[in-house]
VOGU-3710 file (C-alpha; in Angstrom, 3 decimals, decimal comma):
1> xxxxxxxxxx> -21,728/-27,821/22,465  -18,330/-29,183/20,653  -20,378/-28,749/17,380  -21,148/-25,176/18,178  -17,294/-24,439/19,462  -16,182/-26,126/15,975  -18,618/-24,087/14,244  -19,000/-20,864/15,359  -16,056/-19,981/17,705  -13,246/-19,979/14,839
11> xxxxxxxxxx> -15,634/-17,440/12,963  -16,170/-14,928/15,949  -11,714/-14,891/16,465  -11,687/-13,894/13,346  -14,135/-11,226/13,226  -12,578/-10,141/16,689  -9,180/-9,892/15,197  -10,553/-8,451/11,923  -11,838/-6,177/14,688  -8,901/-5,295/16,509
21> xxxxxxxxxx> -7,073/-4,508/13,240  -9,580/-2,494/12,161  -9,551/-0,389/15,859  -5,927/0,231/15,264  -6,269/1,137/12,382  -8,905/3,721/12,811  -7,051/5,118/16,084  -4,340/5,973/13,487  -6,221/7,896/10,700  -7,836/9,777/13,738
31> xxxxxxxxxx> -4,153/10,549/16,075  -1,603/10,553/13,409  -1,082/14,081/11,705  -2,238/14,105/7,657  1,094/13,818/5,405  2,330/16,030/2,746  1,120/13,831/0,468  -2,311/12,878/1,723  -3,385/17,242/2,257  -1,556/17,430/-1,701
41> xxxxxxxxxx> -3,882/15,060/-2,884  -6,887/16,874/-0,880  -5,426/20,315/-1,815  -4,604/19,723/-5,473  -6,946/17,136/-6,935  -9,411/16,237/-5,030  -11,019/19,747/-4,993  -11,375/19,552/-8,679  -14,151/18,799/-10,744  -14,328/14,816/-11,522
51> xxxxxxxxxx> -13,268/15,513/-15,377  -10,237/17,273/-14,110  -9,463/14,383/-12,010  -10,106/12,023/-14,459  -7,682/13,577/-17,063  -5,387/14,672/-15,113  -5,834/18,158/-16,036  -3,128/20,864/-14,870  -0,727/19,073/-13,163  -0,331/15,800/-14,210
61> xxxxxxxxxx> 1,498/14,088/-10,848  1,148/10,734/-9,593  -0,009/11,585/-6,596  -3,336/11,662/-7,984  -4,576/8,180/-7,358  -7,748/8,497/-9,364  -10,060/5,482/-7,597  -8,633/7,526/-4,500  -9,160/10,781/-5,091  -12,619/10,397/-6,194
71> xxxxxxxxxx> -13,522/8,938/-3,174  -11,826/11,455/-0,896  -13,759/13,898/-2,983  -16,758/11,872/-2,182  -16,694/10,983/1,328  -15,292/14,644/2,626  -17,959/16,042/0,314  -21,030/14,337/2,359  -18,807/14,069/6,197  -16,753/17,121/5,794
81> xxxxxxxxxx> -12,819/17,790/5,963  -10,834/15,792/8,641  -8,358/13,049/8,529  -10,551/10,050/9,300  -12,692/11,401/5,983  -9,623/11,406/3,961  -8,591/7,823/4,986  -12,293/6,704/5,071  -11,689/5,264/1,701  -8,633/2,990/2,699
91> xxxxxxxxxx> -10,276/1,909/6,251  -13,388/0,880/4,272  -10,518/-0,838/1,832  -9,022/-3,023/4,335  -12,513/-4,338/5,326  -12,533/-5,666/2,054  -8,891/-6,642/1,933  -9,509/-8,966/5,685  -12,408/-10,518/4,155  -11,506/-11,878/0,922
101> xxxxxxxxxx> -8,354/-13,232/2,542  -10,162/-14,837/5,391  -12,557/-16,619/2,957  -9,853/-17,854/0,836  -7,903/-19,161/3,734  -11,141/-21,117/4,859  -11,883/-22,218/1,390  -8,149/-23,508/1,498  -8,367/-25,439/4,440  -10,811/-25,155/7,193
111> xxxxxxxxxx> -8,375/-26,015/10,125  -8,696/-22,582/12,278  -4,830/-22,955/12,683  -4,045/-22,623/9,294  -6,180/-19,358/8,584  -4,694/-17,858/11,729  -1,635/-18,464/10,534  -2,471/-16,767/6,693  -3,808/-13,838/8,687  -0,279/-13,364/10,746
121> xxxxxxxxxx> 1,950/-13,521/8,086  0,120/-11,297/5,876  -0,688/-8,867/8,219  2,142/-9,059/10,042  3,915/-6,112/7,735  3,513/-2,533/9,076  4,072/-1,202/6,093  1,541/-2,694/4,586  -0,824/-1,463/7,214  0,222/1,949/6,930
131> xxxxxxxxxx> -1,281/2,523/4,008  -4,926/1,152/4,885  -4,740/4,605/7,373  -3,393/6,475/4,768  -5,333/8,761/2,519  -3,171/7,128/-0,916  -4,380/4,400/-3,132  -1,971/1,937/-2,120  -4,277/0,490/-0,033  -7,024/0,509/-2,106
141> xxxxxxxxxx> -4,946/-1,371/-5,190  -3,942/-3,970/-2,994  -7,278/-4,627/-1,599  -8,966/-4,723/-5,073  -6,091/-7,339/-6,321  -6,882/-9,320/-3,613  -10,402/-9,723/-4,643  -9,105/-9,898/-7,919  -6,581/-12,869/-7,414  -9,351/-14,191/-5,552
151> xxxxxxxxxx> -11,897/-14,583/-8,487  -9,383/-15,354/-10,974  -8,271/-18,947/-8,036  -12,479/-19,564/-8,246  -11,913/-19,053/-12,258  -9,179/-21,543/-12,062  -11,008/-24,215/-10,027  -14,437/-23,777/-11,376  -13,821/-23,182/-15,229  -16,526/-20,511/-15,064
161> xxxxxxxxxx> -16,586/-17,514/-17,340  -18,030/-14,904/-15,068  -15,287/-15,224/-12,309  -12,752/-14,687/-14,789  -14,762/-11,338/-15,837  -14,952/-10,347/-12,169  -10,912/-10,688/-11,608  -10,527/-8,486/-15,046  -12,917/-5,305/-14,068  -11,523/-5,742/-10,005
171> xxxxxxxxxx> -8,071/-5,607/-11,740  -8,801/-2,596/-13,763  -10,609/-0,943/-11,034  -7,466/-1,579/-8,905  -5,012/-0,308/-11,586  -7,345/3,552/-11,394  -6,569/3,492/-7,714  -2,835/2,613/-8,541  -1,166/3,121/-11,588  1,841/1,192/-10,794
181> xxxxxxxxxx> -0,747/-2,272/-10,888  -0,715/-1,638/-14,851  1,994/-4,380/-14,639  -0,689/-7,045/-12,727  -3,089/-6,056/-15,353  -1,338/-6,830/-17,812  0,373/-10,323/-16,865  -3,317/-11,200/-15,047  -5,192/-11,013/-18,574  -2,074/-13,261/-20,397
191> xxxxxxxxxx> -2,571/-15,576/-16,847  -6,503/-15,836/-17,687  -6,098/-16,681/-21,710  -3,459/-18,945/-21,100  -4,965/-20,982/-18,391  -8,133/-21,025/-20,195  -6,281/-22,205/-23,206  -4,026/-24,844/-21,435  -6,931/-26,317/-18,710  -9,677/-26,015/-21,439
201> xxxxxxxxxx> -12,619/-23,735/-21,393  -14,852/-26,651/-21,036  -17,395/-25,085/-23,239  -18,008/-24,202/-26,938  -15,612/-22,358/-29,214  -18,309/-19,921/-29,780  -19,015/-19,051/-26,308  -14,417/-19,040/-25,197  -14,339/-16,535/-28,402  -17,296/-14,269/-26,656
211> xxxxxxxxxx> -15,741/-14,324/-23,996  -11,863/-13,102/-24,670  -13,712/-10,145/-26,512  -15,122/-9,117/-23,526  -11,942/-9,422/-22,105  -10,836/-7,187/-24,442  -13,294/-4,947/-24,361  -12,475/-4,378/-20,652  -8,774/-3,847/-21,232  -9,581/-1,436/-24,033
221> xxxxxxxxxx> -11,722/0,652/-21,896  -8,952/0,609/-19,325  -6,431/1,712/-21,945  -8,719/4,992/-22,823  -9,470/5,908/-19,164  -5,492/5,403/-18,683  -4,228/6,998/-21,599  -4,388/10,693/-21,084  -2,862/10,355/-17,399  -0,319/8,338/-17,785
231> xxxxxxxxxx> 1,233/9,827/-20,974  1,017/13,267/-19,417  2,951/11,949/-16,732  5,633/10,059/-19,166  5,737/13,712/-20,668  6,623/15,626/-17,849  8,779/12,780/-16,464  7,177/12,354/-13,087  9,324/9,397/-12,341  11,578/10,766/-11,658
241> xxxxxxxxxx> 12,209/9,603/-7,821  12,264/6,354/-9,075  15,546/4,621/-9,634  17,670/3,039/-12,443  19,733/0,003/-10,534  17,639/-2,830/-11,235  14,968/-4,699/-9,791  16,852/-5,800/-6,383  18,593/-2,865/-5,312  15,878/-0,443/-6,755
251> xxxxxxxxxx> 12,631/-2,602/-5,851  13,238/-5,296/-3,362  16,143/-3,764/-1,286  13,860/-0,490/-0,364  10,694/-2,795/-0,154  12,473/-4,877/2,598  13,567/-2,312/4,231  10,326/-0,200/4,391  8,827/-3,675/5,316  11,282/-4,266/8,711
261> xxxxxxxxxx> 10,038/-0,364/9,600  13,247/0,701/11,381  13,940/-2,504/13,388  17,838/-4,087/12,958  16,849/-7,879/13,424  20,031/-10,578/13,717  22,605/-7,833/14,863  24,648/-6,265/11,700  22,833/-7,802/9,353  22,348/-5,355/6,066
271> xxxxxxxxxx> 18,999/-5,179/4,672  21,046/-6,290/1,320  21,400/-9,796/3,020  17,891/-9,707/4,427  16,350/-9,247/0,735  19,011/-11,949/-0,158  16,411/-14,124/2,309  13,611/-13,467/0,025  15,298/-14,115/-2,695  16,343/-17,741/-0,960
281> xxxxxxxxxx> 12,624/-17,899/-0,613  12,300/-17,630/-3,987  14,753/-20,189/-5,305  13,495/-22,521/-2,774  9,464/-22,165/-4,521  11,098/-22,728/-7,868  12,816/-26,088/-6,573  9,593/-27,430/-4,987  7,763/-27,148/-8,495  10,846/-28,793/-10,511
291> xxxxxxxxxx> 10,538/-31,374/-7,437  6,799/-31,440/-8,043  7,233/-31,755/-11,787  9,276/-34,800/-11,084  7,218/-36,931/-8,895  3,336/-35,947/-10,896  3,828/-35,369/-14,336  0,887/-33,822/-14,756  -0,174/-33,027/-11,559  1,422/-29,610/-11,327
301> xxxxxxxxxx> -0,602/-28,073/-14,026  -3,539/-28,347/-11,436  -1,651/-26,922/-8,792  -2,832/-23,468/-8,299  0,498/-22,119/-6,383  2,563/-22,907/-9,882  0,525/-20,624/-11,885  0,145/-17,573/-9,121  4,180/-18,635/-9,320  4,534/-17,672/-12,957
311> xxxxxxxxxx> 1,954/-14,814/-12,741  4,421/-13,700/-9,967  7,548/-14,330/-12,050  5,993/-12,639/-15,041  5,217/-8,951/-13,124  8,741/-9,311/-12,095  10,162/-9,993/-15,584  7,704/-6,859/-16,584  9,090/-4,566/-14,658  12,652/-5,375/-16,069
321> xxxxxxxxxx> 11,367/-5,706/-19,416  9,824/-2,009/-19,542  13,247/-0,393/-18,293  14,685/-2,245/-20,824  12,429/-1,060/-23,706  11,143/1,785/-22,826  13,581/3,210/-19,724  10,744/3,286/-17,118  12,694/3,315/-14,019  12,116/0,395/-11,348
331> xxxxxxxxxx> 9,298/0,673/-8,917  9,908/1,748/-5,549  9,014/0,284/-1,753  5,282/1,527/-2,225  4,860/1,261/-5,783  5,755/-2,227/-5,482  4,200/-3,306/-2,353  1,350/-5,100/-4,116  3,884/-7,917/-4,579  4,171/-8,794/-1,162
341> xxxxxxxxxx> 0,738/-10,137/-0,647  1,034/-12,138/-3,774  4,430/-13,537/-2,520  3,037/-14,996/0,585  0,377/-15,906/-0,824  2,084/-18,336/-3,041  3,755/-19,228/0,063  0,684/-20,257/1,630  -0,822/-22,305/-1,113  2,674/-24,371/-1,236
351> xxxxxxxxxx> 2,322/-25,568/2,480  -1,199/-26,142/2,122  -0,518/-28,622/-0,608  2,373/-29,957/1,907  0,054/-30,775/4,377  -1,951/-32,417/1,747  0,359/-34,395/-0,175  3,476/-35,193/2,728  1,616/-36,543/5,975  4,785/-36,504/7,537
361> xxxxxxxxxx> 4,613/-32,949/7,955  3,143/-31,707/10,946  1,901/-27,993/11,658  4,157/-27,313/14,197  6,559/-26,020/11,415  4,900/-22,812/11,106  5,087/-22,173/14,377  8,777/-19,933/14,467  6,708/-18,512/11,464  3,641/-17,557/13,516
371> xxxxxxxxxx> 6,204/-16,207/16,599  8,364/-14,210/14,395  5,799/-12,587/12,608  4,381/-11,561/16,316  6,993/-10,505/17,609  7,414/-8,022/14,270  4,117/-6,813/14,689  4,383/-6,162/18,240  7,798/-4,260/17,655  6,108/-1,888/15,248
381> xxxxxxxxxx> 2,670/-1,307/16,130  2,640/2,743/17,029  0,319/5,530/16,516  2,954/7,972/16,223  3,976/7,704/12,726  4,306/6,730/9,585  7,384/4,838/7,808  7,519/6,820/4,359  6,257/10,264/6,273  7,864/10,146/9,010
391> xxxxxxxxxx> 8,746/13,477/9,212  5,288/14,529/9,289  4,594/13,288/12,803  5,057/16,408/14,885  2,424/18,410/13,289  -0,281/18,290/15,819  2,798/18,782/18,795  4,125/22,076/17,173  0,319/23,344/17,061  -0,183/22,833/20,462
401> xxxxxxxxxx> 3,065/24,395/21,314  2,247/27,435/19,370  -0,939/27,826/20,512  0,011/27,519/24,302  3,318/29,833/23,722  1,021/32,802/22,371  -1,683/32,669/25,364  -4,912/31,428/22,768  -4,126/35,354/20,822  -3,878/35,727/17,444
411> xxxxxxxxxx> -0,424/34,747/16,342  1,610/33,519/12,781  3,863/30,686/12,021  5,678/30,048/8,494  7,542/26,555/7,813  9,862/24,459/5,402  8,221/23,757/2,531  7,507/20,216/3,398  5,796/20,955/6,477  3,169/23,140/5,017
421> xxxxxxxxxx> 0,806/20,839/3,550  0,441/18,964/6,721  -0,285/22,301/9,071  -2,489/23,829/6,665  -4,915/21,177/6,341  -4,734/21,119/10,807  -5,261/24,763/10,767  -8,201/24,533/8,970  -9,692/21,751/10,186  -9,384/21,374/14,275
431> xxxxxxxxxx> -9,755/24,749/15,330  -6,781/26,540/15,183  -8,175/29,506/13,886  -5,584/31,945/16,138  -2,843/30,789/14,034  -2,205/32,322/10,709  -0,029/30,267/8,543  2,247/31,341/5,503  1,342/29,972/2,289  3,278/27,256/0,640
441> xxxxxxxxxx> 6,841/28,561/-1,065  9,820/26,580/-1,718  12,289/29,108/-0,638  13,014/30,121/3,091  12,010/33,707/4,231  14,326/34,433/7,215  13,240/37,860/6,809  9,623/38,027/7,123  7,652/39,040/9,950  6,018/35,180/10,735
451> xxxxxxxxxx> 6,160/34,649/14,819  7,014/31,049/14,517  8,973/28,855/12,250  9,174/24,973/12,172  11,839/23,951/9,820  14,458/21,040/9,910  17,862/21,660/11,678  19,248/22,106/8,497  17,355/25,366/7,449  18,764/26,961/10,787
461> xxxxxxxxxx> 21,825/28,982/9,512  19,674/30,452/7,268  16,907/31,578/10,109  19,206/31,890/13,256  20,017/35,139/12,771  16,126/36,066/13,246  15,051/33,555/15,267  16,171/31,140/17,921  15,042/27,441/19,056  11,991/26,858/21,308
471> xxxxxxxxxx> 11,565/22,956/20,927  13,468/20,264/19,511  11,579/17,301/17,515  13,244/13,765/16,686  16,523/14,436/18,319  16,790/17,616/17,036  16,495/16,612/13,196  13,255/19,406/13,254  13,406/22,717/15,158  10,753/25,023/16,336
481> xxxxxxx> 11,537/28,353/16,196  10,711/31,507/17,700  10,994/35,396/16,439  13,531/37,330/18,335  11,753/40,168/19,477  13,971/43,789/19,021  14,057/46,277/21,936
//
């Protein structure tokens, strides 16, 4: 009996929380209304042929996430058009994601504590999560560097040449679903040559050379796939909502943020002094490896959290190093989101070596961790909305409204430009075939003949004189409005 409990019962909590996740997930690609981005991507690309998307013919915007897009084109191609079939791709993507980092954990150490504990502090980040019910290829990247970081630790422990191959092509798959992991590419394929170089290939000359050209091979395949995209987006400056004021208020200041989704821990403290934390973090991993330098001279060379260290360092000082050479803004919360995984993850592998190498220290440590990260999770679980789209959330409210207000009859409703996207895709898709929506414009039209009118409260001058206010959405910040009818 204890042999079965030690055996089998730490497996089944994890499948049950992979599970649960996984349920929560779903019940938010089902319930939350599809984002402006997510119907663009649908809309724009993904109704394409594959060459178009490929090339990044016509408009050339980075909201085509190829990997992404292909499957969206894919999966709504064989199950039809809803939301869950748009976010089928990153559901099946966090799958993936909870699997790789449960093995790894195990591999790590067995203790059921400790992988618990991996799970909760990587998970524990809404925004992260979002974007596993999101129809973007955020999730998708992060998953595939996962596995990716994953084959390149079994490259680094084994010496074998085929895991090393694996992390390259996972990497490069990972970079089509995300062009902002160009940067991971990159740094991974220096990581892999100079590890191989430093820890010895352990095999002939012949067979390391062989090898690095099939490296090579697979980044120059990369660099053709990537090439027409991303220089037709360099040429029509699509980065334009990225910003220019350095890595920490730019990159890690929105990315913390975004990451605490809304909630104002420790009173008045500024999300400036709450990146300042990480950044403490940081300096606190560098002094444990010039400690750990110290006391084994050689020792830290085998230690697999100094090299995901510099790998981690190195993305960083890429980032910095393109603005400064070629004036590619800083990445933003999303675009540099893959980092957080890779941050705790370094994290991890330092305090399992603690528990190896200082028997003084006792689990118990992690427990505030474990608590905290709980208590974040529990704050921000919701299946109302999204943190980057959060003005999308009312979608499915206003077409209920509508359709109550004009009796089931045939009826019309116009809206802001950023709403339209969202209610189109709806409209079309869960039966609202009474309503007749106004195609997408920029511009408001306060003087056409549309029923309805959703806007935000600051479209109103414009519209009042036309139309007056029905319901109020998110304290008023969005406004549906209604025709005035003339005697």
């Amino acid at each position: 009996m204890n042999n079965f409990v030690h055996k089998y019962l730490p497996v089944t909590a994890y499948i049950v929380v992979g599970l649960l996740f996984m349920a929560y997930l779903t019940l938010r690609a089902v319930l939350l209304p599809v984002t402006i981005d997510e119907a663009g991507t649908y809309y724009n690309f993904a109704l394409k042929s594959i060459w178009d998307i490929v090339i990044y013919s016509g408009d050339p915007s980075p909201n085509n996430h190829i990997l992404n897009t292909l499957l969206i084109k894919l999966f709504t191609s064989i199950f039809g058009l809803s939301s869950f079939t748009l976010r089928l791709p990153n559901l099946l993507a966090f799958v993936l994601f909870y699997v790789i980092i449960v093995k790894w954990l195990s591999i790590l150490r067995k203790a059921f504590w400790f992988v618990t504990f991996g799970i909760i502090v990587i998970l524990a980040n809404p925004y992260l999560l979002d974007f596993f019910s999101l129809a973007r290829g955020y999730g998708i990247s992060i998953a595939l560097l996962i596995a990716s970081l994953f084959y390149t630790y079994r490259f680094f422990k084994v010496n074998e040449q085929h895991y090393a191959l694996y992390a390259m092509l996972i990497a490069g798959a990972a970079v089509y679903a995300n062009f902002t992991l160009i940067n991971y590419y990159i740094c991974l394929f220096g990581f892999i040559i100079i590890i191989a170089s430093v820890r010895g290939w352990q095999q002939s000359l012949k067979q390391f050379v062989k090898h690095v050209y099939l490296l090579f091979i697979v980044t120059l395949l990369l660099a053709l796939i990537c090439y027409l995209p991303i220089s037709r987006m360099i040429a029509t400056n699509q980065f334009v909502y990225w910003e220019t004021d350095g890595f920490f208020k730019s990159t890690l200041v929105p990315l913390v943020d975004a990451s605490r989704y809304g909630q104002d821990y420790f009173g008045l403290v500024s999300v400036q002094a709450l990146a300042l934390v990480s950044v403490v973090i940081y300096g606190l991993m560098c002094i444990y490896f010039v400690v750990a330098k110290l006391m084994h001279q050689k020792k830290i060379l085998d230690l697999f959290s100094f090299w995901l260290f510099i790998f981690f360092t190195g993305i960083i000082a890429l980032i910095n190093l393109q603005y400064v050479l070629l004036d590619i803004p800083f990445l933003n919360a999303r675009g540099a989101l893959f980092l957080f995984p890779m941050f705790v993850l370094i994290g991890i592998f330092i305090i399992n070596e603690l528990l190896d190498n200082v028997k003084q220290i006792r689990p118990v440590f992690i427990l505030p961790v474990i608590v905290l990260a709980c208590i974040h999770l529990g704050c921000t679980l919701n299946i109302h909305s999204f943190r980057e789209w959060w003005y999308d959330a009312y979608t499915k409210d206003v077409l209920e409204i509508v359709k109550a207000d004009s009796d089931n009859k045939q009826t019309s409703l116009n809206t802001a430009w950023i709403f339209n996207n969202s209610f189109r895709l709806h409209i079309e898709t869960e039966g609202y075939n009474e309503i007749k929506l106004a195609p997408f414009h920029n511009e408001l039209w306060p003087d056409s003949n549309y029923v309805y009118y959703y806007c935000e409260r600051n479209d109103l001058p414009k519209l009042q004189n036309n139309y007056t206010a029905i319901k109020e959405f998110d304290y008023g910040n969005f406004i549906l409005l209604k025709r005035i009818t003339q005697d």
